[in-house]
N, C-alpha and C positions, 0 to 999 in steps of 0.2 A: 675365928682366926685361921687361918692361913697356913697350912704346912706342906714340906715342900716332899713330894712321895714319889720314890722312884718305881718306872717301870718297869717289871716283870715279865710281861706277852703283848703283843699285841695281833690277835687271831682274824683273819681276811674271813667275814663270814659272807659277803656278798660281793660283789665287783664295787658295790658303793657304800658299804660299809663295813666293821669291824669293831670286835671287843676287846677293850684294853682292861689289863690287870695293875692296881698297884699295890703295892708293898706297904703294910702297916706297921711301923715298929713297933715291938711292946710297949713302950710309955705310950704311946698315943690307942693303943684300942682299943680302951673303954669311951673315950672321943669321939671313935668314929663306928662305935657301934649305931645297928640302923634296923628300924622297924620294914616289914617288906613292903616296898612301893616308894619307898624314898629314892631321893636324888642327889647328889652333888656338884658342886660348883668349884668348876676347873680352871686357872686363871695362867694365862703366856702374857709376856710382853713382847712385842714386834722389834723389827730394827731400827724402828723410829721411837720408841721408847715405846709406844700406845697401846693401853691395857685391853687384853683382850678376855672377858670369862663366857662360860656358856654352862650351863645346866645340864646333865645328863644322867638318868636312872642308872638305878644299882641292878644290873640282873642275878647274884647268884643269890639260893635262898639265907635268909635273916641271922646275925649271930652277933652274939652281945658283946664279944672281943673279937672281932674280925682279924686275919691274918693280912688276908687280902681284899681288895677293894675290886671288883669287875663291874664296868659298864659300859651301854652298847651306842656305838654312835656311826651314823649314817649322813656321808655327806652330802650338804647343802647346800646346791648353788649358789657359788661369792662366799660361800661361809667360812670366815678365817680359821677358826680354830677347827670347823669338822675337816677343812683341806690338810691341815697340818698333821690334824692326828693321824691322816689314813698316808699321808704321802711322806712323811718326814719323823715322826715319833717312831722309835725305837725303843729295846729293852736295854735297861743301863741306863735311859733319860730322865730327868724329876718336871714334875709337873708340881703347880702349888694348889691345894687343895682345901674348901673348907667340908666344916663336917657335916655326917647329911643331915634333911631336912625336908618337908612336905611332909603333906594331910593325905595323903592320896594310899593310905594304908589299910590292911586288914588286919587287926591281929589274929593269932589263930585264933579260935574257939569251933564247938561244933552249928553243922548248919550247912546249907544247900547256898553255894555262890556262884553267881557268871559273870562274864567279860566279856563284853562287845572291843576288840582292838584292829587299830588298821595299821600297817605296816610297824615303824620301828614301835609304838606302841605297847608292841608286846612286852617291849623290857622290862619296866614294873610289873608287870600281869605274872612273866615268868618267876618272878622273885615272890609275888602274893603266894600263885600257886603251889610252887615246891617249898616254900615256908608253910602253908596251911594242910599239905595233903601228908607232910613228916612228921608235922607234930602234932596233928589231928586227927585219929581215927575214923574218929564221926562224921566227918565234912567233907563233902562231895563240890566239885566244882567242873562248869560248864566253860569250855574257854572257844568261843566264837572269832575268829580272827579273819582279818582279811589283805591282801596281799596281789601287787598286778602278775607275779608269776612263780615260779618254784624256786627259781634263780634266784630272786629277788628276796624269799621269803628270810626274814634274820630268825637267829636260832632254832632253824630248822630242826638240828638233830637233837639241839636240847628238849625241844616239847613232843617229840618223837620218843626218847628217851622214858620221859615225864608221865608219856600213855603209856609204855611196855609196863613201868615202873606200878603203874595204878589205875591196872584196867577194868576194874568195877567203881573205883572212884573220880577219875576225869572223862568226861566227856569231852571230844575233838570236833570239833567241825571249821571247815577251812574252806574262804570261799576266793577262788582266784578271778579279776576283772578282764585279765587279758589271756587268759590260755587255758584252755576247756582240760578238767583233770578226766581222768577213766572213773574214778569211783565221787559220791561226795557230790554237793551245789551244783547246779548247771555256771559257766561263769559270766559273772557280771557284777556291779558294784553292790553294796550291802549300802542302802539307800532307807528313808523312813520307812516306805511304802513293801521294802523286800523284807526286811528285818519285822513287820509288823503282821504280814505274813507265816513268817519261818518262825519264830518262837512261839509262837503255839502248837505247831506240830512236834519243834527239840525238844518242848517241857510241856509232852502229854500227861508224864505222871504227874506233875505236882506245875502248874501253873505260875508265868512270869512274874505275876502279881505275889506269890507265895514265897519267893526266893528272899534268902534273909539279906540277900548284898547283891547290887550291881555297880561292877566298875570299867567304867568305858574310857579309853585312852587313844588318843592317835589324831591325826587330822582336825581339825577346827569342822567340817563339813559331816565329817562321820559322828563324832560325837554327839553332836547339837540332833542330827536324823535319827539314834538312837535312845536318845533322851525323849525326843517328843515320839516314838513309838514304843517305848517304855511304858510313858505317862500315861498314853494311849490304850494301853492291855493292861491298867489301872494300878501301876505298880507305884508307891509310894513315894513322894520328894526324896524324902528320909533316906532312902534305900538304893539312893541314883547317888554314884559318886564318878565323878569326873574328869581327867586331867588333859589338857591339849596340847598338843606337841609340838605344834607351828598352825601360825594364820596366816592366809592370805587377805586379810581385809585393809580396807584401807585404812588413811591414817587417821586418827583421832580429831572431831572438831576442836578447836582452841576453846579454855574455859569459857562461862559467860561473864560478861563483865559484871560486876558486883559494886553499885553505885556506893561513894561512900568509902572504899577501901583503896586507899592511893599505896600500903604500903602493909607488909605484916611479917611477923616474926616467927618460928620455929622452935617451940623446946623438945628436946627429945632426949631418951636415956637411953643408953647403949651401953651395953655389957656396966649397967652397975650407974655412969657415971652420967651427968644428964649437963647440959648445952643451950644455949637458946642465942639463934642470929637470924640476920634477916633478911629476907625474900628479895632476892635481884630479880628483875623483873622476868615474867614469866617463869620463873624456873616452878621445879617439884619439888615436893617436902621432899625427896631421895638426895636431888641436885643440891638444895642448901641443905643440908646435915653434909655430903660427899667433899663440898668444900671446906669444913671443918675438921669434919672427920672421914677420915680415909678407909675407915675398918670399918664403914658402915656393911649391911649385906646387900647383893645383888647380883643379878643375873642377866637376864634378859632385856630388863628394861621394857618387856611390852607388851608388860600385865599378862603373862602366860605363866611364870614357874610361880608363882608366889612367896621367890628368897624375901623379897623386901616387905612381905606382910608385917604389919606393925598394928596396935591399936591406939585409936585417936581416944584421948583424954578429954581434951578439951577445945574449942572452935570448929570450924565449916571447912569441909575441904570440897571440891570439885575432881570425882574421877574420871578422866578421860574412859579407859578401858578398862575390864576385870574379865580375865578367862580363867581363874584361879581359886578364887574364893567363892566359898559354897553360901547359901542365903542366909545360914543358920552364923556364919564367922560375921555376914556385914552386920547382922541385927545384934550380934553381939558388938559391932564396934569397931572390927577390924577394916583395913584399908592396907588398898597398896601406897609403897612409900613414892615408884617412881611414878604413878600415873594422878596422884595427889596434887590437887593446885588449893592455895588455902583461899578461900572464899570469907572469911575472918582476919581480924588484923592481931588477933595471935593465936596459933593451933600449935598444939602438944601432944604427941605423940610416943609410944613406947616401945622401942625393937624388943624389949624383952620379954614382953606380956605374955 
């Protein structure tokens, strides 16, 4: 559900983006307390009435009653709500907000972790790490970033801090694509073939293959290059965790048609209470629950944050796209709700599973 949170700051960290705070009231922050790596979903309506939400990581580190809520958002060309928040949002504003959510977490424990991240990225990586290295003695973490220039770099003085803060226990390394630093990487992209390279010489003592967690975030191009040189330097499925931050690919081919199925219906339960209507043509299991039910969850829309994960009960669905969901969530069952076409003439589904 939806509450509506007023802003507190909103900090210029780049020319093109910035970290908004907001305000948790006592009654809600056990609600919106948040494991580190999570995200939330931020919701405006325009002046044409039309709902606008977007998704956006938690950067400060993890607390079980949160006071405040900060996260980092960098704007996106054409993108309604990143233009809004950097040009128009103010402190004294409310935004409507649900509570967070994502898989894209570490909890503390001890143990050796790194992160491959390329620009805004870092958001959750920053919240893993000063959540894991405060209340962790034992666990050391590698954070491998990447960024076109200094200027450009988001929370700069936070993970600067972050090393002064735990200088035997983080490892820095920061590789710029467009502007040659003095010290550190020669510059240029962190690509499969650099990254497949270079981690073997960051982790002479104890081998990439060895490390108990990697979590790679940022770009659609960087993650996917550092997953398969990951795989490469024989480090585990298991042990690759992932999140994408935007894609540029194209759009999705339309289902295949499914001889036999001229018409199908949807059940699904949501917060408790369960529904079943039926499929206008082409739509998503997201699109018919969304016309029924308004409080359904979502985001993006394009199978990148995984708000709309749900698990399929019963019937066939056809997914367009999944940048979200890890192998180990489909084989259990799970699917996205908006990239879902049912291939069955009746599929059931569960938001609350």
């Amino acid at each position: 559900m939806f509450h509506p949170l007023r802003v507190t700051a909103v900090e210029r960290l780049t020319d093109d983006s910035a970290a908004v705070t907001l305000a948790v009231p006592p009654e809600l922050r056990t609600a919106y307390a948040y494991a580190p790596g999570q995200h939330i979903a931020l919701r405006r309506f325009s002046e044409s009435g039309t709902e606008i939400r977007r998704t956006y990581s938690l950067c400060d580190p993890a607390a079980p009653e949160p006071a405040t809520l900060r996260v980092g958002i960098r704007q996106v060309e054409g993108g309604e709500f990143s233009t809004y928040a950097l040009k128009e949002l103010v402190p004294g504003d409310t935004v409507e907000v649900l509570p967070p959510t994502g898989r894209f977490i570490l909890r503390p424990r001890p143990g050796h972790f790194a992160a491959v991240v390329g620009g805004s990225g870092i958001t959750p990586v920053l919240s893993i790490a000063a959540t894991l290295l405060a209340r962790e003695p034992e666990a050391r973490f590698c954070l491998i970033r990447s960024d076109r220039s200094t200027a450009s770099t988001m929370f700069l003085e936070e993970v600067t801090d972050l090393k002064d803060r735990y200088p035997a226990r983080l490892q820095l390394v920061t590789a710029l694509s467009r502007e040659e630093q003095q010290t550190g990487l020669p510059s240029g992209r962190l690509d499969e073939e650099r990254l497949a390279s270079l981690l073997p010489a960051l982790l002479a003592e104890r081998g990439a293959a060895e490390l108990d967690g990697w979590y790679l975030c940022g770009p659609l191009g960087l993650v996917e290059g550092a997953a398969r040189a990951l795989r490469g330097l024989g480090v585990p499925r298991a042990r690759i965790h992932q999140e994408i931050f935007h894609t540029d690919a194209a759009p999705a081919p339309p289902p295949p048609p499914v001889p036999g199925v001229e018409s199908a219906t949807v059940r699904a339960t949501l917060e408790g209470r369960a529904g079943a209507w039926a499929v206008d043509d082409g739509e998503s299991v997201l699109e018919t629950v969304l016309r029924n039910r308004a409080d359904a969850p979502y985001a993006c829309r394009g199978g990148v944050c995984g708000t709309c994960r749900v698990r399929l009960l019963a019937g066939e669905v056809h997914m367009d796209r999944n940048y979200a969901l890890e192998p180990e969530e489909l084989e259990a069952g799970y699917v996205l709700a908006c990239q879902s076409h049912p291939l069955t003439p009746r599929v059931e589904v569960d938001f609350d599973a």
